[in-house]
C-alpha positions as CSV (number, residue, x, y, z in Angstrom):
1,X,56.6,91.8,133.4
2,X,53.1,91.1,133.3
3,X,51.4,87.8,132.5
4,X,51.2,87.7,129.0
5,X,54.7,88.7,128.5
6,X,55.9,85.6,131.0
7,X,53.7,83.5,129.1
8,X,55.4,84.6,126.2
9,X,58.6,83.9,127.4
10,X,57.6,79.9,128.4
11,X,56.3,79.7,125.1
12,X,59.6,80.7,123.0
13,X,61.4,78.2,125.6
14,X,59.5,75.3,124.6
15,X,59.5,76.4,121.2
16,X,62.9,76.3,120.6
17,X,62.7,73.0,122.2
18,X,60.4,72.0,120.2
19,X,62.8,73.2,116.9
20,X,65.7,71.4,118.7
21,X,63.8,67.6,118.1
22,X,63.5,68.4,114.3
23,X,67.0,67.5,112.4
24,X,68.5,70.1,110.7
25,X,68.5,70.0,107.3
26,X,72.7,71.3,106.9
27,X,74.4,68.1,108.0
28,X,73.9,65.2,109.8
29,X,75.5,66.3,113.1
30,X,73.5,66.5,116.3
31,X,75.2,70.0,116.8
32,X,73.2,71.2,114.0
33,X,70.1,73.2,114.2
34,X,67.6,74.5,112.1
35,X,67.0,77.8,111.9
36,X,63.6,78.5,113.5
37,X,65.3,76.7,117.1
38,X,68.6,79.7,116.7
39,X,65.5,82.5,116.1
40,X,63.3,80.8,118.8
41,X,66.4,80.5,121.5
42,X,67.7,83.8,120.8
43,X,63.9,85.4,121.6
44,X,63.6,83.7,124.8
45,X,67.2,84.5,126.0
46,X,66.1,88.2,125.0
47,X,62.5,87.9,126.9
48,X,64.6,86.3,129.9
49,X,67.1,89.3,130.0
50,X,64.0,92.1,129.6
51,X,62.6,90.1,132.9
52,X,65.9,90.1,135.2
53,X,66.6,93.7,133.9
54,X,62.7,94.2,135.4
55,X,62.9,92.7,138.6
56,X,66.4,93.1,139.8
57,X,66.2,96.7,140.9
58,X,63.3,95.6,143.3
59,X,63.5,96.0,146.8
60,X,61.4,92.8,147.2
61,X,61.9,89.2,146.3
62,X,60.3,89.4,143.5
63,X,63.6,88.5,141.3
64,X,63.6,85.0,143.1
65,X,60.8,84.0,140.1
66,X,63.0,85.1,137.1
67,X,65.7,82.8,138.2
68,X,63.2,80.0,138.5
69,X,62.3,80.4,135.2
């Protein structure tokens, strides 16, 4: 994983974040969420697998950094 695609990984995580302050718009349960934080989540869960599928198999400790993501 280079930069740009780690930086693209931080940025879907505060995104959904970002989606999770704005109410949803199904119900006035907290639980609820919009759609853009499910679509936002769901890409940075999939950038966070791409990484630890990346840097596991290394011999180094370079897999430390994925799990301080």
């Amino acid at each position: 994983m280079d930069m740009i695609e780690g930086l693209g990984l931080v940025l879907q995580s505060h995104l959904a974040l970002i989606y999770r302050a704005i109410r949803s718009t199904r119900g006035d349960s907290p639980l609820h969420f919009c759609d853009e934080c499910v679509t936002a989540s769901r890409a940075a869960i999939e950038g966070y697998n791409a990484a630890w599928e990346t840097y596991r198999a290394r011999e180094d400790t370079a897999w430390k950094m994925v799990i301080n993501w």
